[in-house]
ZAMARGU-4260 file (C-alpha; in steps of 0.2 Angstrom, whole numbers, plus 5000, padded with zeros to 4 digits):
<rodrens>
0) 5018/4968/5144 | 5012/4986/5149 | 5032/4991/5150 | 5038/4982/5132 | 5021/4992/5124
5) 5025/5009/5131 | 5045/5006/5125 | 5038/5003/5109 | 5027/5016/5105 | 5042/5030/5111
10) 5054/5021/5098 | 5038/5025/5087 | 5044/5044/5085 | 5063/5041/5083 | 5060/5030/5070
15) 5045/5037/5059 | 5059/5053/5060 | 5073/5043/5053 | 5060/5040/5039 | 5054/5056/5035
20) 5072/5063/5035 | 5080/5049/5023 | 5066/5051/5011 | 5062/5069/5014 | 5082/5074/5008
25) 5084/5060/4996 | 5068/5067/4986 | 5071/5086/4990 | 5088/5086/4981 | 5085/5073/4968
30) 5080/5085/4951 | 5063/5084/4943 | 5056/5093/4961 | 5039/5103/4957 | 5048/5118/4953
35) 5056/5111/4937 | 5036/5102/4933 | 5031/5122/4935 | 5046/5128/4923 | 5042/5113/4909
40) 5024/5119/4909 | 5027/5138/4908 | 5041/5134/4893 | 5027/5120/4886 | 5038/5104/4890
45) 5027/5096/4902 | 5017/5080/4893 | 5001/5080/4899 | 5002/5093/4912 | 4991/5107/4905
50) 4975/5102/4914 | 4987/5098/4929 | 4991/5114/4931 | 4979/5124/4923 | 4968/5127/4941
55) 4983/5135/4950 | 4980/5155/4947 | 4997/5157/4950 | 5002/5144/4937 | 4989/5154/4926
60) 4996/5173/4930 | 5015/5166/4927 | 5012/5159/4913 | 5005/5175/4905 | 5023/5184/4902
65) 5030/5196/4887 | 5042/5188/4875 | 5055/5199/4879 | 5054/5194/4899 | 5063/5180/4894
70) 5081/5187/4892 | 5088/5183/4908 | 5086/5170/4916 | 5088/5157/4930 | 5101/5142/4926
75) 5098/5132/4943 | 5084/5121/4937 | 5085/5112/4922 | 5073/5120/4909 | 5077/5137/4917
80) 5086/5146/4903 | 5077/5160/4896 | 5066/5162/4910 | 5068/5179/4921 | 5073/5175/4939
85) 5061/5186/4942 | 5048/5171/4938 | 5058/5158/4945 | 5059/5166/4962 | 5038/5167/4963
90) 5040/5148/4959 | 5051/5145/4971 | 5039/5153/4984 | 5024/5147/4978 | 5030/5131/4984
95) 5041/5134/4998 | 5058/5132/4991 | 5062/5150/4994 | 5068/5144/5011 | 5083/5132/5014
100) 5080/5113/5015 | 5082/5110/5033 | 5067/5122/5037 | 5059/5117/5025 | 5057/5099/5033
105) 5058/5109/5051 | 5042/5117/5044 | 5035/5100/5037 | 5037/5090/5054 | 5027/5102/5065
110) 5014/5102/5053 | 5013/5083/5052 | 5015/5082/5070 | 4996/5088/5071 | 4991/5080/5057
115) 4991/5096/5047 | 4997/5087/5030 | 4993/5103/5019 | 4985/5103/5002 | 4992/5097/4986
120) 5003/5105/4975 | 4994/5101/4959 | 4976/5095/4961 | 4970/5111/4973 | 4964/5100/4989
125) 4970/5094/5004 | 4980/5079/5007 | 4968/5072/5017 | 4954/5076/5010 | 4962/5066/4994
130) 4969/5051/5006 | 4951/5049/5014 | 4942/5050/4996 | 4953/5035/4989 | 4953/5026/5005
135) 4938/5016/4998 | 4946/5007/4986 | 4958/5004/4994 | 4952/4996/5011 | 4942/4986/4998
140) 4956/4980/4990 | 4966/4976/5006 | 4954/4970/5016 | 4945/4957/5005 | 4963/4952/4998
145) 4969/4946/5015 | 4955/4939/5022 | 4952/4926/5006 | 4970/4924/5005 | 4969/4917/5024
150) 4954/4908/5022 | 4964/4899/5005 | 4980/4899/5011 | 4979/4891/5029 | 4968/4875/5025
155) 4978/4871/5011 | 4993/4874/5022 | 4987/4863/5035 | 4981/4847/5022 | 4998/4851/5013
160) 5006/4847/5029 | 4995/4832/5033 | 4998/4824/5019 | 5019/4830/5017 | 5026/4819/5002
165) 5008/4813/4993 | 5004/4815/4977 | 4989/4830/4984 | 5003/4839/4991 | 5017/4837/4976
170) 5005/4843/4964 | 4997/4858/4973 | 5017/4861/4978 | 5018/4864/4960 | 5003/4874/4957
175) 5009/4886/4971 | 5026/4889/4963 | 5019/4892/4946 | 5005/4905/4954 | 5018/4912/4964
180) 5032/4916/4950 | 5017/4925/4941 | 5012/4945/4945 | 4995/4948/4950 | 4993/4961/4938
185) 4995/4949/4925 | 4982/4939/4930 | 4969/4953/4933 | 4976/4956/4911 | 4971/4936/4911
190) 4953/4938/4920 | 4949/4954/4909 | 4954/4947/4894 | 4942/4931/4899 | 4927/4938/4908
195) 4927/4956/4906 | 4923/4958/4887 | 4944/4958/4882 | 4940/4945/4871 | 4928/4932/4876
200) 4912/4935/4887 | 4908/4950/4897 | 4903/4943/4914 | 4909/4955/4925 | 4912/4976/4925
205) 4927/4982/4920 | 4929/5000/4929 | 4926/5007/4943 | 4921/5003/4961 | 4901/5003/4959
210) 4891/5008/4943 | 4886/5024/4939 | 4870/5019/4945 | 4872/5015/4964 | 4866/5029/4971
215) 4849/5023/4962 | 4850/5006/4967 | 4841/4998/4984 | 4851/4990/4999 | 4854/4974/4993
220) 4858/4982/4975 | 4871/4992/4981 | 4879/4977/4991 | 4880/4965/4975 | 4884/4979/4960
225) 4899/4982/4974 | 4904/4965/4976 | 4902/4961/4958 | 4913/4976/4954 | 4927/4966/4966
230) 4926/4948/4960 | 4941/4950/4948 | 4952/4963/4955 | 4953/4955/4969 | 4953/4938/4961
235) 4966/4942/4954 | 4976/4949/4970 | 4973/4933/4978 | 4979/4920/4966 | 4995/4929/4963
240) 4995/4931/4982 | 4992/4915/4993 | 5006/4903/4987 | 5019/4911/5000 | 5006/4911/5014
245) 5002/4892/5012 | 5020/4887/5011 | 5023/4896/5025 | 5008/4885/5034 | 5013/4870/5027
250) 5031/4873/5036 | 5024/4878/5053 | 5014/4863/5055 | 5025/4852/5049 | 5038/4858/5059
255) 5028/4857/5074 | 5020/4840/5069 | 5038/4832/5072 | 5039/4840/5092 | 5040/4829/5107
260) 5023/4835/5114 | 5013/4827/5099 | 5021/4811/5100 | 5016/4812/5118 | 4997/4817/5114
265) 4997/4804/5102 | 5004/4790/5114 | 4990/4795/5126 | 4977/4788/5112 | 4970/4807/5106
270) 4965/4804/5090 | 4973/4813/5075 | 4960/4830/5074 | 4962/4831/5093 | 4981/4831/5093
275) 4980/4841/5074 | 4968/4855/5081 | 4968/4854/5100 | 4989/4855/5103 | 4998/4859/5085
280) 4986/4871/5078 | 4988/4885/5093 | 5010/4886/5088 | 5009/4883/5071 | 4998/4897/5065
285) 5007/4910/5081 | 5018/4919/5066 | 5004/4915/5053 | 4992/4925/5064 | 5002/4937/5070
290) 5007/4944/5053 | 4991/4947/5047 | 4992/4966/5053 | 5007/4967/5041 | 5001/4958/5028
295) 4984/4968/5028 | 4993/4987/5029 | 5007/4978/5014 | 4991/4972/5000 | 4983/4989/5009
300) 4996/5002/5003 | 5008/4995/4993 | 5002/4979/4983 | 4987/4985/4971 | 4995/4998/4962
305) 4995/4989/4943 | 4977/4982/4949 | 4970/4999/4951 | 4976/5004/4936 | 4971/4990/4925
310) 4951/4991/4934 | 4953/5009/4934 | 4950/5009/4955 | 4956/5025/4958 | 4965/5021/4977
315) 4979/5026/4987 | 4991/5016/4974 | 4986/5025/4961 | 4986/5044/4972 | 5005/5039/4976
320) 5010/5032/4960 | 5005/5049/4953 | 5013/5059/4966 | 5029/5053/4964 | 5027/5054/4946
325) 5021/5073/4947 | 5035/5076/4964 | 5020/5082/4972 | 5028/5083/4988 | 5013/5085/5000
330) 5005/5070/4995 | 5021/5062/4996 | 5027/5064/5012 | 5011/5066/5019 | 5006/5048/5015
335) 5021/5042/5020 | 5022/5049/5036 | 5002/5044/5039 | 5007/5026/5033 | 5023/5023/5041
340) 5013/5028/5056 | 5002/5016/5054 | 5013/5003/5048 | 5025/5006/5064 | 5008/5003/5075
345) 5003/4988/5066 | 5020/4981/5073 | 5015/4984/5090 | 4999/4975/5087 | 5006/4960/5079
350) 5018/4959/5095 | 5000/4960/5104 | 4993/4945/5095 | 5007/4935/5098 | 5005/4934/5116
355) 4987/4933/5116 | 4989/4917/5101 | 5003/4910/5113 | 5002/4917/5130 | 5018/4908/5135
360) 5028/4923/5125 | 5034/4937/5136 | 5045/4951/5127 | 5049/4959/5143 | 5057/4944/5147
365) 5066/4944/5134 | 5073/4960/5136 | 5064/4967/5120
</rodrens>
């Protein structure tokens, strides 16, 4: 096992490169970069990006140019016209693009390669700094998410598959598919419209994380304004996100129900919780279990985008969403390369898990 981990790890870096440089020359030569966002703002085209911008002091000194600069121009980015080259060319360095594209990324990988992820474009602070100040939400999110949805998903899974074909199992089969077809975000619209003052009572907060009080508030106070601050964001992740996961139990038992060694168990007079629990529960939940890593670093970093914004939790969703809307390139790849990391890790873990749920799997054997 020792051998297949340390094969896996050195396909880490190969394969967290191929990432950075797919995305890192997709993004760099599609238009829209942070050079044209500076050129919008200088010309007064940018929606919404004065206060954006307005902390850069070299945003501030380009802005303030003579009228009759503007007769030259630079015709490379859109927006351009008008603008002296002059100008353009302090953009360009203000941000990097003064040098050619493959140092550019030359320049990025060493940097990332010590976790020097660089400070952001446009809100005048480190990435990291940023990443670590939304990870909160975030981990909240995920976290709590993953572990209701497994407590949900897997006994109903398991009774679903008890009871294959009853009237218990067609009806919840029907639930599931209607829960499934539905986003989460439009449940978290559902549960504000109901319980967070939309329209009927107001039994839960709306914004935020904790009150604006917390800091105020004793031990216990602190613990329950928090958890009553993620009743309905994450109430709502988890009813438009345990249908597939029970299924997915329903199927593994089910499946395993049927194998020669329960018939045998059975036939030597175990009783039914015995042969459920003691011989099919180990390999039907083995690729239940072991996704958990992945499932965790999906609702984690990718899955609670539209509930952040509808519960104004300002996570990691959000801090991405924004970046790419902005093309702020240092948060961008920076996350990207910090959670394709850990994505790529969490791979190697669930491969852990495996063996430990089922020790009889042996991936060296197998020539993985």
């Amino acid at each position: 096992m020792f051998a297949y981990i340390l094969r896996r790890l050195l396909l880490v870096i190969p394969t967290l490169f191929g990432i950075m440089v797919l995305n890192f020359f997709i993004v760099q030569t599609a238009p829209g970069g942070p050079v044209e966002q500076m050129i919008s703002q200088i010309e007064g085209t940018a929606v919404g990006a004065t206060e954006r911008f307005s902390g850069s002091a070299s945003g501030g000194e380009l802005i303030q140019r003579p009228q009759s600069e503007a007769a030259g121009g630079a015709g490379s980015y859109r927006g351009a016209r008008g603008l002296p080259k002059e100008i353009v060319e302090r953009i360009e360095r203000m941000y990097g693009f003064d040098k050619p594209i493959y140092e550019r990324f030359w320049i990025m990988m060493k940097n990332y390669a010590v976790f020097d992820f660089g400070d952001s474009f446009f809100k005048n602070r480190k990435v990291v700094d940023l990443v670590i100040d939304k990870m909160p939400v975030s981990i909240s999110l995920g976290l709590w998410t993953t572990l209701l949805v497994y407590l949900v998903s897997i006994p109903l899974g398991i009774r679903k598959a008890v009871r294959d074909g009853s009237r218990f199992d067609v009806s919840t089969s029907g639930m599931l598919i209607v829960l499934n077809a539905i986003p989460a975000f439009l449940f978290a619209i559902l549960l504000v419209v109901l319980l967070a003052g939309g329209t009927y009572v107001k039994w839960f907060p709306l914004r935020g994380l904790v009150s604006d009080d917390w800091q105020t508030l004793g031990l216990m106070g602190k613990i329950t304004d928090y958890l009553w601050h993620m009743v309905l964001p994450i109430g709502a992740m988890v009813i438009g996100g345990f249908a597939g996961l029970a299924f997915l139990t329903k199927n593994s038992f089910i499946e395993e129900i049927g194998k020669q060694y329960v018939l045998t168990a059975r036939a030597k007079g175990l009783v039914e919780s015995q042969v459920l629990y003691g011989h099919v529960f180990r390999n039907a939940m083995l690729i239940v279990i072991a996704g958990f890593p992945a499932a965790f670093i999906s609702v984690l970093f990718t899955g609670s985008l539209l509930t952040e914004v509808i519960f104004s939790l300002d996570g990691l969703g959000l801090l991405g969403f924004e970046a790419a809307i902005s093309r702020d390139y240092p948060i961008m790849f920076g996350t990207l390369y910090f959670f394709g990391l850990v994505s790529l890790i969490m791979g190697i873990i669930g491969d852990i898990i495996y063996t430990i749920v089922d020790p009889r799997i042996d991936f060296e054997a197998r020539g993985a």
